[in-house]
LOSEMAR-992106 format. One record per residue: residue number from 1; residue in three letters; x, y, z of N, C-alpha, C in turn. Coordinates in steps of 0.1 Angstrom, whole numbers. Layout:
! LOSEMAR-992106
+-----+------+-------+-------+-------+-------+-------+-------+-------+-------+-------+
: pos : code :   n.x :   n.y :   n.z :  ca.x :  ca.y :  ca.z :   c.x :   c.y :   c.z :
+-----+------+-------+-------+-------+-------+-------+-------+-------+-------+-------+
: NUM :  ALA :     X :     Y :     Z :     X :     Y :     Z :     X :     Y :     Z :
...
+-----+------+-------+-------+-------+-------+-------+-------+-------+-------+-------+
***
This chain:
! LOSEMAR-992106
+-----+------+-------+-------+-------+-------+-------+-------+-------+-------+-------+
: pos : code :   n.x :   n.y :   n.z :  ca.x :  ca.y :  ca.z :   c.x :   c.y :   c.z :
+-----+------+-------+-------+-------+-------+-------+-------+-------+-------+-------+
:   1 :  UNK :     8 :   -12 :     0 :     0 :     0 :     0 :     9 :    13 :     0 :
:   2 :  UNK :    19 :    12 :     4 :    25 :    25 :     8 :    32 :    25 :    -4 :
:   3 :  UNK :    36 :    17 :   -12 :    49 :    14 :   -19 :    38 :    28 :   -31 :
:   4 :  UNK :    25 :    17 :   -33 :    14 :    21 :   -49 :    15 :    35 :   -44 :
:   5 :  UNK :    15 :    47 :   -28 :     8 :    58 :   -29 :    20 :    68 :   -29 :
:   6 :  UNK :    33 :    58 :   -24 :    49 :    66 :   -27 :    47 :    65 :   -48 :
:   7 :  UNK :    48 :    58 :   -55 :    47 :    58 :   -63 :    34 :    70 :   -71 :
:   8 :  UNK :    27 :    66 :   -68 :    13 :    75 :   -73 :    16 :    90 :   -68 :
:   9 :  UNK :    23 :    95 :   -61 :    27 :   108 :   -52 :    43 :   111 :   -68 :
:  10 :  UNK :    50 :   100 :   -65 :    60 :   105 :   -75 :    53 :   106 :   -91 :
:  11 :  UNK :    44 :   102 :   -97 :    39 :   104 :  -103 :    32 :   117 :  -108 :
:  12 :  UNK :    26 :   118 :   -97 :    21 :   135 :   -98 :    28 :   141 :  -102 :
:  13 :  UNK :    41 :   144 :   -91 :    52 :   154 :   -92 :    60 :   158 :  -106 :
:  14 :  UNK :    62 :   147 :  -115 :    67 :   144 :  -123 :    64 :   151 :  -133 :
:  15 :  UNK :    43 :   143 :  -134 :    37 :   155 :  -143 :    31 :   169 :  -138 :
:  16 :  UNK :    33 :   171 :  -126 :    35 :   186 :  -120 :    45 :   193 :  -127 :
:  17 :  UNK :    56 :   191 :  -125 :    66 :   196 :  -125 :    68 :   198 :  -141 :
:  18 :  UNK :    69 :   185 :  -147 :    69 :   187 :  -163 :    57 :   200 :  -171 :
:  19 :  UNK :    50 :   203 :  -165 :    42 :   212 :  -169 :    42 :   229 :  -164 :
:  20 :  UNK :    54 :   229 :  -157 :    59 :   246 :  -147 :    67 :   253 :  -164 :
:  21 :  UNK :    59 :   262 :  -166 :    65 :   275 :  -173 :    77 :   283 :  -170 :
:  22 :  UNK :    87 :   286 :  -173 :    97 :   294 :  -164 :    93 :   306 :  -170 :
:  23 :  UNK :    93 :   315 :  -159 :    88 :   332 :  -164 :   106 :   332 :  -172 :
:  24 :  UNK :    99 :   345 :  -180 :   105 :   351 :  -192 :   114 :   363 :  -191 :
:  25 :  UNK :   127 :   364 :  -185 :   136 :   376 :  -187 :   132 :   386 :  -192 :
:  26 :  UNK :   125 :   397 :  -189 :   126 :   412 :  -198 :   133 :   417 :  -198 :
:  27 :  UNK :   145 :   422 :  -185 :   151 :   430 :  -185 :   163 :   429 :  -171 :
:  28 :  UNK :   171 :   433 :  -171 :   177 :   432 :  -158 :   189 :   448 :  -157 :
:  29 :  UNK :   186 :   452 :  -145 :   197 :   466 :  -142 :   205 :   463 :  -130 :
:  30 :  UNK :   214 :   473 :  -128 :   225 :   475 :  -112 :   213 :   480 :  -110 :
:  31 :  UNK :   215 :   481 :   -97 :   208 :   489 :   -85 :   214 :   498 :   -74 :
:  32 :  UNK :   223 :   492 :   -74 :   234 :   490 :   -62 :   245 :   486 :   -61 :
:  33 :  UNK :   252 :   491 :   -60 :   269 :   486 :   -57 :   280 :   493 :   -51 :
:  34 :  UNK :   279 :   483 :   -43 :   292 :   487 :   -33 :   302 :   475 :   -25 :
:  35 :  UNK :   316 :   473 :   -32 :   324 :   460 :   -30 :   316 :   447 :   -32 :
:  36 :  UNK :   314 :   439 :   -26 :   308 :   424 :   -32 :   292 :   429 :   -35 :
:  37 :  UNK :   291 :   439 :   -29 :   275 :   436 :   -29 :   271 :   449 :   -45 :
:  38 :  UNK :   265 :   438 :   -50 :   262 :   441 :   -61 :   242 :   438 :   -61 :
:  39 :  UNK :   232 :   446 :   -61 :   219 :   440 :   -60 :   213 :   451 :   -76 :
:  40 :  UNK :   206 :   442 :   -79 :   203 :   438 :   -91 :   185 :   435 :   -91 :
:  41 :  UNK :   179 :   447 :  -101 :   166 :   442 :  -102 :   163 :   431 :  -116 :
:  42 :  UNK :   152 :   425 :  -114 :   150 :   414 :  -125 :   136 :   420 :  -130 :
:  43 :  UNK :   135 :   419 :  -143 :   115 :   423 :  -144 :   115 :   408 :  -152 :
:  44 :  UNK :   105 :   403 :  -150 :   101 :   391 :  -156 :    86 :   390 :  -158 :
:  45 :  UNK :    81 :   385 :  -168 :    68 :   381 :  -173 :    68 :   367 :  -168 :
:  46 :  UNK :    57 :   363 :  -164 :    53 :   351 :  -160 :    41 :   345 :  -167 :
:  47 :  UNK :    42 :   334 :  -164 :    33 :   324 :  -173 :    16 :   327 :  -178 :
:  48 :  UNK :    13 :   337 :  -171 :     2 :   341 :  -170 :     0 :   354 :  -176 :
:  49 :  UNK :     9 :   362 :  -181 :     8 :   373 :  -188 :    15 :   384 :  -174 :
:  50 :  UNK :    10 :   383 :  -164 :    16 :   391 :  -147 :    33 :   397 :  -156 :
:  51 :  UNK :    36 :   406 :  -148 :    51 :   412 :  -152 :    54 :   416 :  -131 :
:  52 :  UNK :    62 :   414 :  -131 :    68 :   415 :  -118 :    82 :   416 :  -117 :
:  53 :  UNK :    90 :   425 :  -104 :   102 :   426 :  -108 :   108 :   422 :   -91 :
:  54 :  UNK :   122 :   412 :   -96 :   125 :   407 :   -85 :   140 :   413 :   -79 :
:  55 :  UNK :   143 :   416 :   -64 :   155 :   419 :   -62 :   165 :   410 :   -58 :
:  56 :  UNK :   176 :   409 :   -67 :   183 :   398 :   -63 :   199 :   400 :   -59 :
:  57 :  UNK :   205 :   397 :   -51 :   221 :   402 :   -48 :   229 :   387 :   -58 :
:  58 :  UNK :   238 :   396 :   -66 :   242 :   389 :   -77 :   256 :   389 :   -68 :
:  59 :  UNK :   261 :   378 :   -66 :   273 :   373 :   -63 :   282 :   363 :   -64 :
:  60 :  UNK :   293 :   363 :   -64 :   301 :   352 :   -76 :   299 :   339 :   -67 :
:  61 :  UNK :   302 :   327 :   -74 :   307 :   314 :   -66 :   312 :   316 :   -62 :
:  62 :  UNK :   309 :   302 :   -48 :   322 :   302 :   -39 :   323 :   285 :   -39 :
:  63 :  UNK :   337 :   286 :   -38 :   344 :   268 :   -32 :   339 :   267 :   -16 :
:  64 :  UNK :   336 :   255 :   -15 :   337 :   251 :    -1 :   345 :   236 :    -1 :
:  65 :  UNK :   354 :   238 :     7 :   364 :   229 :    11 :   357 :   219 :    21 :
:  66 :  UNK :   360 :   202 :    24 :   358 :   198 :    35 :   369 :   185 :    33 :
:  67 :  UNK :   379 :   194 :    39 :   388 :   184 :    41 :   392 :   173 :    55 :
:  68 :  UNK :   397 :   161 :    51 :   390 :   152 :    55 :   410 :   147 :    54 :
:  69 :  UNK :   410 :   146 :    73 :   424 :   135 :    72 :   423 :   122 :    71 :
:  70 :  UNK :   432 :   113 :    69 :   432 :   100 :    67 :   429 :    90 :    82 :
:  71 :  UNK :   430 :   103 :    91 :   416 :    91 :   103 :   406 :    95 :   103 :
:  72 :  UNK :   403 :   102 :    92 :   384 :   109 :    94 :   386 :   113 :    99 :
:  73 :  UNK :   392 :   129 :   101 :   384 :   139 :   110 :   387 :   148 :   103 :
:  74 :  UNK :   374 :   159 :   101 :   374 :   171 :    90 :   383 :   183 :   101 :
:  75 :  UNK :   386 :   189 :    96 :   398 :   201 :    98 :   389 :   214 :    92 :
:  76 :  UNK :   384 :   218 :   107 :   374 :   231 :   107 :   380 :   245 :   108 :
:  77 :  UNK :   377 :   254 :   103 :   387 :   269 :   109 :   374 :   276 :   118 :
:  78 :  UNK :   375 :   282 :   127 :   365 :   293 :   136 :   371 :   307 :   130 :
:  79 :  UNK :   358 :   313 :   124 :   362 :   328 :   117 :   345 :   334 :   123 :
:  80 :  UNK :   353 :   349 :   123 :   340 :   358 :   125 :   329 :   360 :   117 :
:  81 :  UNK :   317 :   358 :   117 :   309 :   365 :   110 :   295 :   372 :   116 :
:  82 :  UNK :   301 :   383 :   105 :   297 :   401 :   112 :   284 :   403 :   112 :
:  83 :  UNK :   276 :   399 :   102 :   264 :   396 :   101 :   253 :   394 :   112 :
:  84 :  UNK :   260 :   379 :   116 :   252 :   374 :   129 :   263 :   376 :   143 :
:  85 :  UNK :   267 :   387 :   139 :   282 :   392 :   150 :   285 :   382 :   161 :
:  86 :  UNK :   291 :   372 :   154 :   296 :   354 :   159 :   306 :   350 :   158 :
:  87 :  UNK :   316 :   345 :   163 :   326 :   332 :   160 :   318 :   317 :   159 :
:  88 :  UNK :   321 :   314 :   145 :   317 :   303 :   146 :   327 :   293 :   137 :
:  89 :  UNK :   319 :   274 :   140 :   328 :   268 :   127 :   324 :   268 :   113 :
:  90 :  UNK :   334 :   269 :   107 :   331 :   269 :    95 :   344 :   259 :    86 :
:  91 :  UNK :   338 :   261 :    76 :   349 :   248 :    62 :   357 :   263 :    57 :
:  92 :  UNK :   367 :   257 :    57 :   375 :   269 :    45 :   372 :   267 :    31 :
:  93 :  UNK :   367 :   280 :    30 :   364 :   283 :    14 :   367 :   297 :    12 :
:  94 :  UNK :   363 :   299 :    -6 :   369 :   311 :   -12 :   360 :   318 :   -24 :
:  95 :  UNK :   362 :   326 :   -27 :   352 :   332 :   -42 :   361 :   328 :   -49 :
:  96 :  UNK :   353 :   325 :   -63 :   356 :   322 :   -76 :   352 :   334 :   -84 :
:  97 :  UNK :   359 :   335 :   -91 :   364 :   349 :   -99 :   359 :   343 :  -112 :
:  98 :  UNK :   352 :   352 :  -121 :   352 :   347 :  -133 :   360 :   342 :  -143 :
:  99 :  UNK :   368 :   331 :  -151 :   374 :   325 :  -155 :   386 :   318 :  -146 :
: 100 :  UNK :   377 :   316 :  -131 :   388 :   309 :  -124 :   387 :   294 :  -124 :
: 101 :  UNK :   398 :   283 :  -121 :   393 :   270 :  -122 :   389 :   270 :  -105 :
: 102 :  UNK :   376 :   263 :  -105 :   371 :   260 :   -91 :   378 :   253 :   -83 :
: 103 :  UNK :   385 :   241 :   -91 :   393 :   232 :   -83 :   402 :   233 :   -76 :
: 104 :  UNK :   411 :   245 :   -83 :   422 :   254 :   -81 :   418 :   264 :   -67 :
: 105 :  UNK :   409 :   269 :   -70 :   408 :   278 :   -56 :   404 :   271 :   -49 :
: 106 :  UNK :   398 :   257 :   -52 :   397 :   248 :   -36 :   409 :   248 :   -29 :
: 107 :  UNK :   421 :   242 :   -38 :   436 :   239 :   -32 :   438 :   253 :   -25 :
: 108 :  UNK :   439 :   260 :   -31 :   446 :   274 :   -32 :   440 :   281 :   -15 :
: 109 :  UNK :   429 :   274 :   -16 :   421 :   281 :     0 :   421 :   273 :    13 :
: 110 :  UNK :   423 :   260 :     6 :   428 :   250 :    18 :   442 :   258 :    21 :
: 111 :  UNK :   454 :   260 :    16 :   470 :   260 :    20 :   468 :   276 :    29 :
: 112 :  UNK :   459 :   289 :    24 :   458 :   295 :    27 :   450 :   297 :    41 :
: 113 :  UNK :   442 :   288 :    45 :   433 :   290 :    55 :   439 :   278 :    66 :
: 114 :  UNK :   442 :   263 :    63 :   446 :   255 :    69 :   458 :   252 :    72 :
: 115 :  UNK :   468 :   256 :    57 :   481 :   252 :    57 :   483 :   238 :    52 :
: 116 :  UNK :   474 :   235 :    45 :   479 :   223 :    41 :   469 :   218 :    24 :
: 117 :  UNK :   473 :   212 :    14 :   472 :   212 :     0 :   466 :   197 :     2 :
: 118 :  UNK :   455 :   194 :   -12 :   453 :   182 :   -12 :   460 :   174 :   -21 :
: 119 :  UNK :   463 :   160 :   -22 :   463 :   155 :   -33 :   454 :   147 :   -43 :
: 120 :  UNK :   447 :   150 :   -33 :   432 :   144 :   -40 :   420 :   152 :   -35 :
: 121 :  UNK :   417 :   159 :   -48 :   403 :   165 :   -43 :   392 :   167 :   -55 :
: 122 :  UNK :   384 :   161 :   -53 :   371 :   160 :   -62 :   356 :   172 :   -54 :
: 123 :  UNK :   348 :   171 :   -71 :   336 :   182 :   -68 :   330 :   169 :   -61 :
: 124 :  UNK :   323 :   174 :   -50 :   308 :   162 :   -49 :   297 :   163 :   -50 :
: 125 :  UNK :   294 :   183 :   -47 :   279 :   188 :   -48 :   281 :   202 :   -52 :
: 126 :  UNK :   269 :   205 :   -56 :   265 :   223 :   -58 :   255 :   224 :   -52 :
: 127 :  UNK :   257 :   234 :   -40 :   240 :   240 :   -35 :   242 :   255 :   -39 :
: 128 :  UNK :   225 :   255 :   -36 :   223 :   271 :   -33 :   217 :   272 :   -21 :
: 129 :  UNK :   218 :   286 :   -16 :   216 :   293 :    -6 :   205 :   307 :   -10 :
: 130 :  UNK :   194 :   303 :    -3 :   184 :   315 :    -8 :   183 :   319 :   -25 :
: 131 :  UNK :   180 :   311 :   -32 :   185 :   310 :   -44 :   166 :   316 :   -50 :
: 132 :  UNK :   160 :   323 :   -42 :   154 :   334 :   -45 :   156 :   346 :   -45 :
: 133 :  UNK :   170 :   347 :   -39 :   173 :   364 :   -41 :   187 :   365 :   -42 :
: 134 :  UNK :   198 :   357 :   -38 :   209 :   354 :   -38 :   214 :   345 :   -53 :
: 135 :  UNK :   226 :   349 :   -59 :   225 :   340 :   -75 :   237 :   331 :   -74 :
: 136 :  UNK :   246 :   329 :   -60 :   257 :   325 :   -61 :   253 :   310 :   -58 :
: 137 :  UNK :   265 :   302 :   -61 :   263 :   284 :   -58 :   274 :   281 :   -53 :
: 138 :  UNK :   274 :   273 :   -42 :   283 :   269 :   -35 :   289 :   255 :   -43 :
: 139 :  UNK :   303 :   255 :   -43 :   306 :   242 :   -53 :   318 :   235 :   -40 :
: 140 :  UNK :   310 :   222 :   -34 :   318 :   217 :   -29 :   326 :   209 :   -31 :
: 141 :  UNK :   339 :   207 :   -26 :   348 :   197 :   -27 :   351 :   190 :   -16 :
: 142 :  UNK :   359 :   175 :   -14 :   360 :   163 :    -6 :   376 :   165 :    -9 :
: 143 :  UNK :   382 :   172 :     0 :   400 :   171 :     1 :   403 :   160 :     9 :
: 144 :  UNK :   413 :   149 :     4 :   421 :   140 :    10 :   432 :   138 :     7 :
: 145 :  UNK :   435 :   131 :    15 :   455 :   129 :     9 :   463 :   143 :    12 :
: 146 :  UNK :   460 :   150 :    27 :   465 :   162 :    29 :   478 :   161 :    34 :
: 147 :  UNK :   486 :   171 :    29 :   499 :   174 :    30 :   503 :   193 :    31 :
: 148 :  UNK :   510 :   188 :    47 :   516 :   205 :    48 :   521 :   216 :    33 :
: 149 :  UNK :   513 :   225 :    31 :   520 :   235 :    21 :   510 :   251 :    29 :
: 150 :  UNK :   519 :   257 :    30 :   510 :   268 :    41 :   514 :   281 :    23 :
: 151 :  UNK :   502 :   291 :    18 :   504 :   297 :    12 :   498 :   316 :    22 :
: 152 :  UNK :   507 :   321 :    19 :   502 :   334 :    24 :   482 :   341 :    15 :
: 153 :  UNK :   476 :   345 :    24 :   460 :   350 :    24 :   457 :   359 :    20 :
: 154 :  UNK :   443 :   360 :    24 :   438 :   376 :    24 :   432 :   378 :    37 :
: 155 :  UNK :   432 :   364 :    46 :   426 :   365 :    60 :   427 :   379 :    66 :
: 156 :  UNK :   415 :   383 :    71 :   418 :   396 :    80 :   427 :   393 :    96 :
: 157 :  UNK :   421 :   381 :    98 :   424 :   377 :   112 :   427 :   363 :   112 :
: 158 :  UNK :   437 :   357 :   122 :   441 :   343 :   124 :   425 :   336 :   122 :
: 159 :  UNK :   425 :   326 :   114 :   420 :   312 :   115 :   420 :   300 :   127 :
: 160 :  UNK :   411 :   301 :   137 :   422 :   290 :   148 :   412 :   280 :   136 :
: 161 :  UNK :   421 :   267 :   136 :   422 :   253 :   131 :   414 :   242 :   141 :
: 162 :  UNK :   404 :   236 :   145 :   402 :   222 :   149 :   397 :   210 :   144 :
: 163 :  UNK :   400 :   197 :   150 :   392 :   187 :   141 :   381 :   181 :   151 :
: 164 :  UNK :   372 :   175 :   141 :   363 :   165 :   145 :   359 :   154 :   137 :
: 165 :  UNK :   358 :   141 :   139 :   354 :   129 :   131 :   341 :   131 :   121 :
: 166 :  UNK :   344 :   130 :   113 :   332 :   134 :    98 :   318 :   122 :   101 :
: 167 :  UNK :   325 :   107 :   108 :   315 :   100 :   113 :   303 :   104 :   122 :
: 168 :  UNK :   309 :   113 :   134 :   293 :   118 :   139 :   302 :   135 :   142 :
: 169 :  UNK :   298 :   141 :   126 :   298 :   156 :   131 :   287 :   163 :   134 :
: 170 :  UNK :   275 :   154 :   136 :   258 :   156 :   141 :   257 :   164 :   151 :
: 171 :  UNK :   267 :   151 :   161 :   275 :   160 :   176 :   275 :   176 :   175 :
: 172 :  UNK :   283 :   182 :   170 :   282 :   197 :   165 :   275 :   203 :   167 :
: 173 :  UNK :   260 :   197 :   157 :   252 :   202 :   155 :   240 :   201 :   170 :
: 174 :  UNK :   239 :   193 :   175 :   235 :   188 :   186 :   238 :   200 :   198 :
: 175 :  UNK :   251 :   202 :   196 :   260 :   210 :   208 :   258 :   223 :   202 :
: 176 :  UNK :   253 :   229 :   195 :   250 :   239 :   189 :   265 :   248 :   181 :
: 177 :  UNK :   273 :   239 :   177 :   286 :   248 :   171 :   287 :   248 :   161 :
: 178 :  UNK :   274 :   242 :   154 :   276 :   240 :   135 :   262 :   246 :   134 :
: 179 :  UNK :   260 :   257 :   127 :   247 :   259 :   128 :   246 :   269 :   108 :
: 180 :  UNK :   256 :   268 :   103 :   256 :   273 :    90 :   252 :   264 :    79 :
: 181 :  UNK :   239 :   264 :    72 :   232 :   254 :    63 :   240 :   246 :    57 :
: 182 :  UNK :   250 :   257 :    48 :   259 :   256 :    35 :   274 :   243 :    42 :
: 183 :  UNK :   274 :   246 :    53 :   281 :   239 :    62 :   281 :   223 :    65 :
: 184 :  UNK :   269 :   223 :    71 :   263 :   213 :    75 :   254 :   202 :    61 :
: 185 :  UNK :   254 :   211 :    52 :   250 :   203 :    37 :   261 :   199 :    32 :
: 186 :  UNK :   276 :   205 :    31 :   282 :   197 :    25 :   292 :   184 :    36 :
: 187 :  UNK :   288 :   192 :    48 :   293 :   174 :    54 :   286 :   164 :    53 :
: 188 :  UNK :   275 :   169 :    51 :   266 :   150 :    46 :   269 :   153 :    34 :
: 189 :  UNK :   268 :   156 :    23 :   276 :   152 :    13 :   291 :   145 :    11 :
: 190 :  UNK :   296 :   148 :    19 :   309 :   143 :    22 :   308 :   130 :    28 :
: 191 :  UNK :   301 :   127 :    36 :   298 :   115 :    45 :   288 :   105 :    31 :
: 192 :  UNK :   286 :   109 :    27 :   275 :   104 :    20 :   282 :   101 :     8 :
: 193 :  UNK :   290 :   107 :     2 :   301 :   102 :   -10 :   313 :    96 :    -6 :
: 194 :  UNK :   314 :    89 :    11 :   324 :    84 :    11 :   318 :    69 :    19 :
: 195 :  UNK :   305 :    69 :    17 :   300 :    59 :    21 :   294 :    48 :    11 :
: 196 :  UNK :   297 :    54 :    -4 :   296 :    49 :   -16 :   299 :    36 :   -16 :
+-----+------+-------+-------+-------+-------+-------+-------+-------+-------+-------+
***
């Protein structure tokens, strides 16, 4: 019974979704700009003939690192963010510049933030984050095979460095020290592509 109404439910969705219009680009301008923050109106026609215009902060990709030593335990940096005026943990990552290789700023922001380079590092996922007003994607990577190479930053302030086992980084979350989406999405992607 449950199997026919899981089935009959993916069914719908399928031909739901196969039938969604994507509104129509009219036009797009700056709005705003000042250093990263670039916000940007959208006018779009929609499926219905409606015209509506959306504000969105246009900002580049970023890498997110989650590197992983060869006893399982991911290698977290605690950095400030001003925002939610916090120290918290977080993965080292970096912006991607247009015509940059992603893979490359993965390394490049591990030696910088961690001190240490992979030899093996693959994409595993792309999220978004508020991907109704925000245009950037997070492109994660799975660093292993790490080896000391320390490269000078752009850090404003030290990085302190600690680890935790990738097996239950739940813990964290539990204890309230992981509490950033983008964070905690790509450690189960990491956990989850190494459990392949």
């Amino acid at each position: 019974m449950f199997s026919y109404k899981k089935e009959l439910y993916e069914i719908r969705f399928v031909s739901l979704y196969n039938t969604l219009v994507m509104p129509k680009r009219l036009n797009e301008r700056e709005i705003f700009q000042k250093g990263r923050f670039l916000l940007r109106d959208i006018d779009l026609e929609l499926d219905n003939g409606s015209k509506v215009t959306y504000q969105i902060w246009d900002k580049p990709d970023t890498a997110m690192i989650v590197p992983v030593t060869k006893e399982g335990d991911v290698i977290f940096v605690t950095e400030y963010h001003a925002a939610v005026d916090s120290l918290m943990l977080s993965l080292p990552k970096g912006r991607i510049e247009p015509n940059e290789d992603p893979t490359e700023i993965a390394n490049k922001e591990l030696q910088e933030e961690i001190g240490y380079k992979a030899e093996s590092i693959e994409k595993i996922a792309t999220l978004t984050s508020i991907p109704g007003y925000i245009s950037t994607r997070t492109h994660v990577f799975l660093a292993r095979d790490l080896v000391e190479s320390y490269l000078e930053g752009d850090e404003e302030w030290d990085m302190p460095i600690s680890m935790h086992p990738l097996k239950n980084f739940e813990a964290l979350i539990d204890n309230k020290k992981l509490t950033e989406a983008r964070i905690i999405a790509s450690l189960y992607e990491a956990k989850r592509f190494l459990s392949r």
